[in-house]
Structures are given as C-alpha cells and as structure tokens.
N, C-alpha and C positions, 0 to 999 in steps of 0.2 A: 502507408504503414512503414514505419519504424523499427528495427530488429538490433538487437544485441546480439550476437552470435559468438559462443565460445568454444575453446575446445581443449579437452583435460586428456591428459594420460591415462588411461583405461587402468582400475587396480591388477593385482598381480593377484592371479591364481582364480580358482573357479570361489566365485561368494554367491549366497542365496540369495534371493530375493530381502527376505527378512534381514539379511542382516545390510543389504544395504539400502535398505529406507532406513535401519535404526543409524546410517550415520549418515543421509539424506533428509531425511525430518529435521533434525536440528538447523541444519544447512537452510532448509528452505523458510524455516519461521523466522530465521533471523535476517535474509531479503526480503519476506513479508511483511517485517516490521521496518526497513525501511522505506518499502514504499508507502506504506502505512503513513508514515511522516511527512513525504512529498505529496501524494498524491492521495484523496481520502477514500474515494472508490478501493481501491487494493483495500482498504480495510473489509472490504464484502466480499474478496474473492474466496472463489468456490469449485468445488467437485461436484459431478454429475453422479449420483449413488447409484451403485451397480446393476439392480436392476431394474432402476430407467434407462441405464445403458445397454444394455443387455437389449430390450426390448426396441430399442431402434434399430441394432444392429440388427436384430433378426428380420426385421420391418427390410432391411437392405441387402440382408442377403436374399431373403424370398421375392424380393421385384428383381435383382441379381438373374435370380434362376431361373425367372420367368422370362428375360433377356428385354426387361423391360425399365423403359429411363425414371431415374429417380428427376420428380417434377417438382416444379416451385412450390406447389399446394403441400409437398411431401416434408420439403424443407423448414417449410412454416411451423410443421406440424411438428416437426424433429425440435423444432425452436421452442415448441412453449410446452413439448414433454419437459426439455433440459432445463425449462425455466422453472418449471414445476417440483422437479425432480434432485436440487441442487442443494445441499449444505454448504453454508459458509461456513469461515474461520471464527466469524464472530459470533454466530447466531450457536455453534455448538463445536469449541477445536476438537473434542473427541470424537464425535462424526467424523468432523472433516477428517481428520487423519486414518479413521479407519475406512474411510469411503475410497484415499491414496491407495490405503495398502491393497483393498481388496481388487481394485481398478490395477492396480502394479500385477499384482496377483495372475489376473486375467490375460492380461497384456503378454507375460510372461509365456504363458501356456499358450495362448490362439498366435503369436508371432516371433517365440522363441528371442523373445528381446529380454535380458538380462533384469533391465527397470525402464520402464517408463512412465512416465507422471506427465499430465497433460491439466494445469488447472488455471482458472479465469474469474475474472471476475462476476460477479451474480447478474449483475444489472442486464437489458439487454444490448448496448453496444456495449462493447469491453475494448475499456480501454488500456486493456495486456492482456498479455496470455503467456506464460511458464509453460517452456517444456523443454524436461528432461527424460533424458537419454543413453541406455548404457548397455552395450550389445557387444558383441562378439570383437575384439578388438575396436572399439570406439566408442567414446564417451563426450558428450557437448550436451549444450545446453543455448536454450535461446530464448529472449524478452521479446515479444513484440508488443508495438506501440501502435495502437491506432492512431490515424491521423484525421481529423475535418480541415484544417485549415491551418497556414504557415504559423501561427500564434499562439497555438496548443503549446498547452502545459511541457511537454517534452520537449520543446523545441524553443522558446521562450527563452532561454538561458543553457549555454551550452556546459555552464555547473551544474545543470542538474543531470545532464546524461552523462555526463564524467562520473558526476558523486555513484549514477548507479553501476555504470560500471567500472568502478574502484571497489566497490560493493562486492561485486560478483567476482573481482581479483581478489580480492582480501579471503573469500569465504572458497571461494574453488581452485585456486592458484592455477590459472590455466595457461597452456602455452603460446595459447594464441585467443585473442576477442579485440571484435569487433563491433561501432556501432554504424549501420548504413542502410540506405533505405531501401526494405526486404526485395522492390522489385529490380534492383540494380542485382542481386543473387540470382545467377544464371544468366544473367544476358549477354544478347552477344555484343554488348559495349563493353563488358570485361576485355581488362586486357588478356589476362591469360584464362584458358578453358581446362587447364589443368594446378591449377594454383588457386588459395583461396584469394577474394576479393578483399579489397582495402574496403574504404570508405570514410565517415566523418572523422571517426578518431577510433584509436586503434589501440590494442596491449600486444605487446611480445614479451616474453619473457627473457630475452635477451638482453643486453646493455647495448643502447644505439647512443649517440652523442649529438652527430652534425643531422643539419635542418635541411642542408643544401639548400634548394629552391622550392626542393618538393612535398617540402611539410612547411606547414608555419611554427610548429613547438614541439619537443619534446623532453620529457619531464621524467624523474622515477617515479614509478609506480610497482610496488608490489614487490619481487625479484625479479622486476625488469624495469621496461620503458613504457611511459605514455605516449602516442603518436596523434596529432592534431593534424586535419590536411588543412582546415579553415577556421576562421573565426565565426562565419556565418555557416548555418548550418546546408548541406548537402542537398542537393536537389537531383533528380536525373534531366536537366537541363546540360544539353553541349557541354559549356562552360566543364562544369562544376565535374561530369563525368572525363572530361580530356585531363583535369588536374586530379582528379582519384586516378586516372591510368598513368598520368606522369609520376603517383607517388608510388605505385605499385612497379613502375619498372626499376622504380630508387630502391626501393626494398627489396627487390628479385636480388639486381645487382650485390646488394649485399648478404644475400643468402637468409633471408630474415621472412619473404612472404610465403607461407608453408605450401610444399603440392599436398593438392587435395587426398586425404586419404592417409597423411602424415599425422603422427599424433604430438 
C-alpha cells in the first residue's frame, strides 16, 4: 500500500463541526473529481451510513466486553454489512454527504476529534481510501493506495502521483506531504523516530533549490518545493530505503524535515 500523507496548520479558534465540513465538502469533491479522471473506481467511492455503522460498532464493543477476539468469520461479516450499507458519490451525492456529516458528527462526540471523515471506495478491494483529520491541535490528511503489483495504476507513471499530490497542495496548502510506501511509516528503517518520514516525493512548503546527491529533482510546487528522491518508484527494498534515509538526513540538515508533532 501506497499513502499520501499531509499535514496542514490546524485553523485558529474553536470551529463546530458544521462549519468545518461546510469548508471540507467543497475540498473533498473537488479531489474526487480528480480522481475521478485518473482513476474510474474513485467515481464509486463511498460512506458507510450511520447506522450500519453504528451496528458493527456495537457488534465490537459487546465481544470487547466480553474480552473476547474479534475473529475472521466476524470480519467477513463487518465486510458485506459495509458493503451493503454504503452510498456512493454517484449513485446519490446527497446521501453521500449527509452520511459525512452525520459519521463527522458521531466521531466527534464518541472520540472528541474536531472532524473526521474516513471514505473509500464502494467496490470490495478499494483501491483508496480518504482520511481526514482535525483534532486538538492537528490537522492531516492521507490517500492510501492499494497496491497488487509493481504495475498498478499508481505507480505506472510517477505523473500520476505527482499530479495527485499537487492536487492535494493546491486544495489544502499543507506544510509538509508526502508520497511513500505506508509500511516504511514507523519503521524502524526510518531514519529518525522523532521526525516525519521522506519518501518517493515529497512537498515542503519552504523554498529548497539544490538536489545535492540526495534527491534527484526539485521543482515549485504550491508556495513551496517539490521533492523527488527517484525516478522509479520506491520500494522498501535495502537500496531504495538507505537513499530515503540519505534524503531525509539532507533535509534534517537543512531544517526542512518536520519533528513529528510539528505543524
């Protein structure tokens, strides 16, 4: 799997719910619509309506309390509730959006999170998944990509994970994104355990210039820089992880790769 991962300046002052999906809704239809364009699946992505959601959760709290494990047979089951239970974008956007708000809604109230929006595609593998994020001092946002094989759609052309995440700078101006492969997030091949992770290509919002050795391009993008570590795309293979740690010491060096927790 494949992740986009950004991370925005949290807004100023206390804001409701309500009001920020009304300036998160626009936000998100218009990276729907260009995946929409790349990719035709994203045309079918979807919300789980609340109370199919509702009902698994309680399915998890109650084997929870009974301190008993949630099993494969359980998971299945969770799988063709959500599959049953899902409005798309296409099949009706006024659902869909009221399925956001009220799932924000919930979210809200049971985990004290500001907003969060969690939505995928309909089909059963999904090939993404949106989630957004906006809590107590912190705001981000992240694309995952599924992955079968080195040939997929996502990884075919590394224009097309640029174009999304030029997408997702244009629309969230964020201070820092990233695109790298979700399981290199946390590991202990990172370089640093308290700095976030480089990877395939990268945004700061800062103005970089030189390439040294440890990128191969860097471009404007946004009110900042685009950061390229390769031409081919990223692997967690030796190779590929030793030159994301050699880019990420270039970027420490110059005060540009954020500690974690930084906005």
């Amino acid at each position: 799997m494949y992740k986009i991962y950004a991370i925005m300046t949290p807004p100023e002052g206390p804001l409701s719910t309500d009001a920020l999906l009304d300036e998160e809704l626009p936000r998100i239809q218009r990276l729907i619509d260009v995946l929409g364009r790349q990719k035709r699946e994203f045309a079918t992505i979807g919300v789980i309506v609340p109370d199919v959601q509702a009902r698994i959760d309680r399915i998890i709290e109650e084997t929870e309390a009974r301190d008993e494990e949630i099993t494969d047979a359980m998971i299945e089951q969770f799988d063709r509730m959500a599959a049953s239970g899902r409005v798309t974008i296409s099949d009706s956007p006024d659902q869909f959006y009221s399925a956001i708000r009220l799932n924000a809604e919930e979210l809200a109230r049971k985990y004290e999170k500001t907003l969060g929006i969690d939505i995928r595609t309909a089909e059963g593998r999904s090939p993404g998944q949106f989630t957004r994020t906006i809590a107590d001092g912190i705001s981000t946002l992240s694309l995952a990509m599924y992955m079968s094989d080195k040939d997929d759609f996502w990884f075919a052309d590394l224009s097309i994970m640029r174009l999304m995440l030029s997408e997702i700078v244009s629309i969230w101006d964020p201070t820092w994104a990233v695109a790298t492969p979700a399981m290199y997030l946390g590991r202990s091949e990172m370089l640093f355990k308290d700095r976030q992770a480089f990877g395939w290509m990268g945004y700061t919002r800062e103005v970089l210039t030189e390439t040294s050795d440890a990128l191969s391009q860097v471009a404007p993008m946004g009110k900042g820089t685009f950061m390229l570590l390769q031409e081919s795309i990223m692997t967690l293979k030796r190779p590929d992880i030793e030159r994301c740690n050699k880019a990420e010491a270039f970027l420490t060096d110059r005060g540009l790769l954020p500690l974690v927790g930084t906005r």
